[in-house]
Structures are given as C-alpha cells and as structure tokens.
C-alpha positions in Angstrom: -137.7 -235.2 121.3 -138.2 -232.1 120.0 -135.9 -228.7 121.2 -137.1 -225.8 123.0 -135.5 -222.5 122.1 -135.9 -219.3 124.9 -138.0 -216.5 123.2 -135.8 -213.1 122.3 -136.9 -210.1 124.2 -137.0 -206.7 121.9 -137.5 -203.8 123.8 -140.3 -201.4 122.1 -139.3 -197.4 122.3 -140.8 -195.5 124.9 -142.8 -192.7 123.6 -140.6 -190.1 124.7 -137.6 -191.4 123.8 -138.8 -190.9 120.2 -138.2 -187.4 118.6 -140.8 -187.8 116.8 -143.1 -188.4 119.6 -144.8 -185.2 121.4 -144.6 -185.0 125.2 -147.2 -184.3 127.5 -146.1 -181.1 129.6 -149.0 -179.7 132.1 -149.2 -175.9 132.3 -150.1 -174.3 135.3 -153.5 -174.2 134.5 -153.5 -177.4 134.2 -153.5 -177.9 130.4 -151.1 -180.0 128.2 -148.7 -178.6 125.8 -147.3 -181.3 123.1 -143.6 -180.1 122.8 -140.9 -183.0 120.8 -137.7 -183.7 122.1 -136.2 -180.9 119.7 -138.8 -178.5 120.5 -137.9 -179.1 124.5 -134.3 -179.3 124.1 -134.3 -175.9 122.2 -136.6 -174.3 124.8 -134.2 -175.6 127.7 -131.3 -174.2 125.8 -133.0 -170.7 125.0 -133.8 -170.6 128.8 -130.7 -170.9 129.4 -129.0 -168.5 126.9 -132.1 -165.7 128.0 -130.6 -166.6 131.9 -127.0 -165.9 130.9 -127.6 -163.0 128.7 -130.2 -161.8 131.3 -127.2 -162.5 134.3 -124.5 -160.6 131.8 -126.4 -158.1 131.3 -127.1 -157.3 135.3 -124.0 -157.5 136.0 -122.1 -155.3 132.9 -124.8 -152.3 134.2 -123.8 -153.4 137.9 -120.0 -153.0 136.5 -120.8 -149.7 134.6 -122.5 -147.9 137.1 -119.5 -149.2 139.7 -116.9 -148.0 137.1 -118.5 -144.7 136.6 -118.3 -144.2 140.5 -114.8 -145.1 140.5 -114.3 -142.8 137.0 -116.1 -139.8 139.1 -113.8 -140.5 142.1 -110.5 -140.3 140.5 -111.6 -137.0 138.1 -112.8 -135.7 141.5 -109.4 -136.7 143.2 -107.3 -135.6 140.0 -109.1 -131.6 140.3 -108.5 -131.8 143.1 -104.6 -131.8 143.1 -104.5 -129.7 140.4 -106.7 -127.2 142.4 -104.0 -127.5 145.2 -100.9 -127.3 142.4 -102.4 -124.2 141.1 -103.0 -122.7 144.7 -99.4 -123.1 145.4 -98.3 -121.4 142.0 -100.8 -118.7 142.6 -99.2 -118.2 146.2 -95.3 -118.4 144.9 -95.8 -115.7 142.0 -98.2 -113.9 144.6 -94.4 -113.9 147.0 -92.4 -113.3 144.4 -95.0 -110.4 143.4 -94.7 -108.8 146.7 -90.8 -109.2 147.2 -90.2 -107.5 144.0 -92.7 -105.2 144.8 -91.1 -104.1 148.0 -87.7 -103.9 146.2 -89.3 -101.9 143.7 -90.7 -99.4 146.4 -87.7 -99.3 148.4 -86.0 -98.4 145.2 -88.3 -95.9 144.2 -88.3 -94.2 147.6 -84.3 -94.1 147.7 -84.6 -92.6 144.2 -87.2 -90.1 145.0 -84.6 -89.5 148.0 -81.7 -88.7 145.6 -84.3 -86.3 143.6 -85.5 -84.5 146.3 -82.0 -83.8 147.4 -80.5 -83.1 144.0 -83.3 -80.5 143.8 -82.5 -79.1 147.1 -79.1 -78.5 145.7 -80.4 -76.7 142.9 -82.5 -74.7 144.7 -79.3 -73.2 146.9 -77.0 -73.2 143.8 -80.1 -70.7 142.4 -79.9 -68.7 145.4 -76.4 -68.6 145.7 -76.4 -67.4 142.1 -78.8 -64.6 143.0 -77.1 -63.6 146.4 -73.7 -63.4 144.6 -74.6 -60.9 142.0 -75.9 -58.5 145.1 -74.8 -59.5 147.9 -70.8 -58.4 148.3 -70.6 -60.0 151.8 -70.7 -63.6 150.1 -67.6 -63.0 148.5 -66.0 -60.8 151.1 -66.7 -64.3 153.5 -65.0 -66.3 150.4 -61.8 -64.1 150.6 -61.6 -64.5 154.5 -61.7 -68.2 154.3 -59.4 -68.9 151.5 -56.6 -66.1 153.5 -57.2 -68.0 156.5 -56.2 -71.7 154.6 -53.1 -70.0 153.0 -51.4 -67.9 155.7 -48.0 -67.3 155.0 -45.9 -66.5 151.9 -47.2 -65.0 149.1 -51.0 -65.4 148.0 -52.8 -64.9 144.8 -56.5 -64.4 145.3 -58.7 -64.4 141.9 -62.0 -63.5 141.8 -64.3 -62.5 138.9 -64.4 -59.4 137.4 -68.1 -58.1 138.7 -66.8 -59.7 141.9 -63.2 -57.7 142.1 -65.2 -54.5 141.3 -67.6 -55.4 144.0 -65.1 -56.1 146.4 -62.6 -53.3 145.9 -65.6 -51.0 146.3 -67.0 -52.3 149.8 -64.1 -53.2 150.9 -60.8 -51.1 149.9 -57.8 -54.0 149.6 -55.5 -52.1 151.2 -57.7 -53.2 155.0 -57.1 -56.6 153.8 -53.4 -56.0 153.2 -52.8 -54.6 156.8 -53.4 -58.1 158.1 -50.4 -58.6 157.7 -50.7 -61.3 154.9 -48.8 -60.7 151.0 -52.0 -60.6 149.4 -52.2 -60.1 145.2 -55.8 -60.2 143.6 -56.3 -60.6 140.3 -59.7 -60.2 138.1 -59.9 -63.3 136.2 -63.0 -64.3 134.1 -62.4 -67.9 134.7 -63.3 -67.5 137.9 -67.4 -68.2 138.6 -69.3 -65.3 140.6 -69.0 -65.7 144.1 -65.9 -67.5 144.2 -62.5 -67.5 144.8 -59.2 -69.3 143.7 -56.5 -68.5 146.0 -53.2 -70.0 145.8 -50.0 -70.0 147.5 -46.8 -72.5 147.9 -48.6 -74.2 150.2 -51.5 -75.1 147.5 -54.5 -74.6 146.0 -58.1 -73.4 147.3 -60.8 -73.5 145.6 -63.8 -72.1 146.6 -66.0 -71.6 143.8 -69.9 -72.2 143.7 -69.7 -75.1 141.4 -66.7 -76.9 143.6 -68.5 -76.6 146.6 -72.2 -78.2 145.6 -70.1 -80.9 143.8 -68.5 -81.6 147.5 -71.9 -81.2 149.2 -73.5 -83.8 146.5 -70.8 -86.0 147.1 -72.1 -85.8 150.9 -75.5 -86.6 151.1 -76.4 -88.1 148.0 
C-alpha cells in the first residue's frame, strides 16, 4: 500500500517585506510614490530628527529670550542698589560736608572775633600813644592812681623823661607832696610814655601802656 506524505508549506515574501521591493504610498493628490524599505525608514527617521531639531530649536529661542528677561531683570535690580549705595554715600559726605562746614564757619567767625578785637586794641594803644605825648592829664591821672594803691610809707613814682618834664610843668610836685603822702619821682627812660612805676614796701604798680592792653587782651580775647 503505498505511503502518503503531508505536502510542506513555504511561505512566499510579501512584497513589502522585501527591501528590494518599492511600496506603493498615495500622495494627497492621489498619486503613488514607489519609496523601498530603506528609502522609508530614512524618511521616517529624518522626520523625526527635522521634529526634534525643529522642537530644540523652539525651545532654546523660548529659553534665550526667557533668559534675557531674567538677565535684564537682575542688571536692572543690580543698578538699582548701586544707585541707592551711591545715594547714601552722596548724602553722608554731603553731612559730613556741612558739619565741617559749620565748624569751619564757627571757627572763622570766632577768629574774625579775636581780629576785630585785637585791632580794637591797636587802635586805643595808637591813640593812647598820641594822647600821651600831648595830653599831660593822662599821666597826671596815672600818678593819682598809682598814689592812691600805695598810701603810706615811702613811694617812688618813675615816669619818663618827656613825661616828668610834662608833669613838673602842669603840675608843680610840691601840690602833690602836700597830700600828705612821702612822694620821690624819678625820670627814668625805662619807663614807656604815659606811664608810671610806682613802688613802695607794700609793692609794685605798674601802670604802663603796654601792662595795661596786655591785661585788657587777656580780658576779652
């Protein structure tokens, strides 16, 4: 009896399973493009890469023009305290400015005081200098003070030369003896115009032109 054997089945390849084989792709427009599996795999992956690049790209400007805003913002912020920092160091040396300013002034002014006074003094010590050389009633007033410190005992009155000549002659010595007082004077160059040094064993008076400004500068300056 002869044996039956069951036929082998052998798939035959699809068309487009074969790389070789174009594919049929309709257009739009309705026409066919013949593309093999290569040339379809390459345009799906170029697709895909023009997507991505196209997607990176969008988003790096998107990123860019975000960054910038944020770049602006922070220069903006960053003036901004340096605008305030410099305000305040403006306005501190502007203070100090004005507090050494106003020490300055007051100082000037309280020199400009000492000046004014100091030529105030020089102006009487001028006039003095002037009265004394004409004027024998200046020293005359001298003598009387300078008797009237130093009563009692024995008293030595000095006066300048000009000023003993002056005095003698306005005014004889002898009235001044009658007071009642033991008076000597003596000439004595040493002695400035206009003043007198008196002295006595109760001490010393001094009332010379240049001892009495130097005790009125003392005063007011």
């Amino acid at each position: 009896m002869p044996i039956l054997r069951q036929p082998t089945y052998r798939p035959q390849p699809i068309p487009w399973e074969r790389d070789d084989q174009p594919l049929a792709i309709s257009t739009a427009n309705g026409s066919s493009l013949g593309l093999t599996h290569e040339e379809l795999t390459s345009a799906i992956e170029q697709s895909h890469r023009e997507g991505y690049e196209t997607g990176y790209r969008d988003g790096f400007l998107a990123g860019q023009q975000e960054g910038y805003r944020m770049g602006v913002a922070a220069m903006e912020r960053q003036h901004e305290q340096e605008r305030q920092q410099w305000r305040q160091q403006v306005e501190q040396l502007v203070a100090a400015l004005g507090d050494s300013l106003r020490g300055e002034i007051a100082h000037l002014m309280a020199r400009m005081e000492d000046l004014l006074t100091e030529l105030a003094l020089e102006i009487a010590r001028k006039v003095v200098e002037v009265e004394v050389t004409s004027n024998p009633e200046i020293v005359r007033h001298a003598v009387t003070k300078a008797l009237q410190e130093l009563r009692g005992g024995t008293i030595t009155v000095r006066l300048h030369p000009h000023d003993f000549a002056l005095l003698e002659s306005s005014f004889p010595l002898l009235d001044l003896r009658d007071e009642g007082l033991s008076v000597r004077f003596v000439a004595d160059e040493s002695v400035e115009r206009g003043g007198v040094l008196a002295e006595s064993e109760q001490g010393v008076v001094d009332l010379q032109p240049s001892t009495k400004f130097a005790l009125l500068r003392a005063e007011v300056l």
